[in-house]
C-alpha positions as CSV (number, residue, x, y, z in Angstrom):
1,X,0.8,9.3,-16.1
2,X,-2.6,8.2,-14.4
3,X,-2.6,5.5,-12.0
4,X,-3.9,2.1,-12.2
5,X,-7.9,2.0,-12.2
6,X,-8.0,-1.6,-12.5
7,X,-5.3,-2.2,-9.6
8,X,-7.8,0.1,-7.8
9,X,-10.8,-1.9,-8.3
10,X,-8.7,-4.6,-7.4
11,X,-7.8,-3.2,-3.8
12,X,-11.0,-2.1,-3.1
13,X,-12.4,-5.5,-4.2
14,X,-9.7,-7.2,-1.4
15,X,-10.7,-4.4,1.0
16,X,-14.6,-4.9,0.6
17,X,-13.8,-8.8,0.8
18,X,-12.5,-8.5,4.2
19,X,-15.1,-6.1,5.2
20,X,-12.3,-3.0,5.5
21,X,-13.7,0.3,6.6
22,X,-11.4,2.6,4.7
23,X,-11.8,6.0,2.4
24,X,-9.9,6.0,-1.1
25,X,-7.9,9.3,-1.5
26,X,-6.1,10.9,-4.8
27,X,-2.8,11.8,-3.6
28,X,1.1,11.9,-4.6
29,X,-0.7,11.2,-8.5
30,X,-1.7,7.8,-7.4
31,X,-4.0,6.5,-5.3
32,X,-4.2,5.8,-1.6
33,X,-6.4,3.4,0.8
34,X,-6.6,5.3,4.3
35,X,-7.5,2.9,7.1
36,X,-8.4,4.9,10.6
37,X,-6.9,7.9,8.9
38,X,-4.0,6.7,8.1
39,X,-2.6,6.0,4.7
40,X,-2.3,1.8,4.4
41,X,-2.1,0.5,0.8
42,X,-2.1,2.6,-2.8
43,X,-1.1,2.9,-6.2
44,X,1.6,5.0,-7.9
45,X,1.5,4.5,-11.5
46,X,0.9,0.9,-12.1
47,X,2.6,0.0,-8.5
48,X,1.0,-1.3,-5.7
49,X,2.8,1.0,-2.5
50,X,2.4,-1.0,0.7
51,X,3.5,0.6,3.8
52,X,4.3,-2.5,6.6
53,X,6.1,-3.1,9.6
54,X,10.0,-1.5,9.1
55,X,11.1,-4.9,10.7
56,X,9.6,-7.1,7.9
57,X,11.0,-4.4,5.6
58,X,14.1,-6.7,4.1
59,X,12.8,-9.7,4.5
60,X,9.6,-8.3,2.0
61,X,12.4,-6.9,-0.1
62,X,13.0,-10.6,-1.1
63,X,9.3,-11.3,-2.3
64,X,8.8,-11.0,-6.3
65,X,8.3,-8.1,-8.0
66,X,8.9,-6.1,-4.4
67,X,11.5,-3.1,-4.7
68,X,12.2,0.1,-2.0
69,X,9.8,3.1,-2.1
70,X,12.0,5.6,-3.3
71,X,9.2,7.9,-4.8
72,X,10.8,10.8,-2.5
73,X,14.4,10.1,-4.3
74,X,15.6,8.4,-0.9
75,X,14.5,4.8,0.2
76,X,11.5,5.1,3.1
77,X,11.6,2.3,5.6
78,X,8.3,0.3,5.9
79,X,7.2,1.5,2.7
80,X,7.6,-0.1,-1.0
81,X,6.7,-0.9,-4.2
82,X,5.5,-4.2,-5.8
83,X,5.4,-4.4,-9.4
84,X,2.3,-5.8,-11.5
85,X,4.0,-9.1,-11.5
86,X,4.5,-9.4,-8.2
87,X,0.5,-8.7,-7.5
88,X,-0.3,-10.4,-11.0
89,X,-2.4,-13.5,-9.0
90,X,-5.2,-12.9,-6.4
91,X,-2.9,-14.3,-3.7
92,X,-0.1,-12.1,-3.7
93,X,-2.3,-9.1,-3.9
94,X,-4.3,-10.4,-1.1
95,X,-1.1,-11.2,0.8
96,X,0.4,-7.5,0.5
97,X,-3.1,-5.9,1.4
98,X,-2.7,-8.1,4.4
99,X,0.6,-7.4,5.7
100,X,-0.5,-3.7,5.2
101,X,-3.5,-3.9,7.1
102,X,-1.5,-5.9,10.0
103,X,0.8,-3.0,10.5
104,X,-1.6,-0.5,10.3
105,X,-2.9,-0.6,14.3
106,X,0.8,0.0,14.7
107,X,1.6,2.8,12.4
108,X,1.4,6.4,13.2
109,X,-1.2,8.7,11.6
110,X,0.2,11.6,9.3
111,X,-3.5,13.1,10.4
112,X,-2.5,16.8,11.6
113,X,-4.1,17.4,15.2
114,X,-6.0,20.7,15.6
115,X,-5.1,22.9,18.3
């Protein structure tokens, strides 16, 4: 199944918004925001994946529509998936963009360094 073009446009709209440098990226047979090379917000299906700070990890688990990332068959801390209705209103999308984009100084780049 093909991912979510309108969620795209609607991440890239958010990302534009706040004046984001970032490069879109097919990958995992979603979609995939990469901010300073490293990957910050996507789209799996018709799931928005947010990758933010482990530590705010089970509080976020809380939020509506929220659920762990297990795309890999095991939970990945700092990463999960928010269903439509949790990113259904402007707000809440803008909210997960954000938290995403606030751990993103922090997170380590899956960039492979050339020797």
């Amino acid at each position: 199944m093909a991912y979510d073009l309108h969620l795209e446009g609607r991440i890239k709209q958010v990302l534009d918004k706040k004046r984001i440098v970032y490069a879109g990226k097919n990958m995992m047979g979603g979609w995939c925001a990469m901010v300073d090379d490293k990957m910050c917000v996507g789209i799996v299906k018709n799931e928005l994946m947010a990758r933010i700070d482990p530590e705010f990890h089970e509080k976020a688990l809380k939020k509506k529509g929220c659920r762990v990332m297990d795309f890999t068959g095991r939970p990945m801390a700092g990463y999960v998936f928010v269903s439509p209705e949790g990113i259904d209103m402007e707000i809440d999308l803008e909210y997960w963009i954000q938290l995403c984009l606030d751990f993103n100084p922090k997170a380590k780049s899956s960039k492979k360094s050339k020797k």
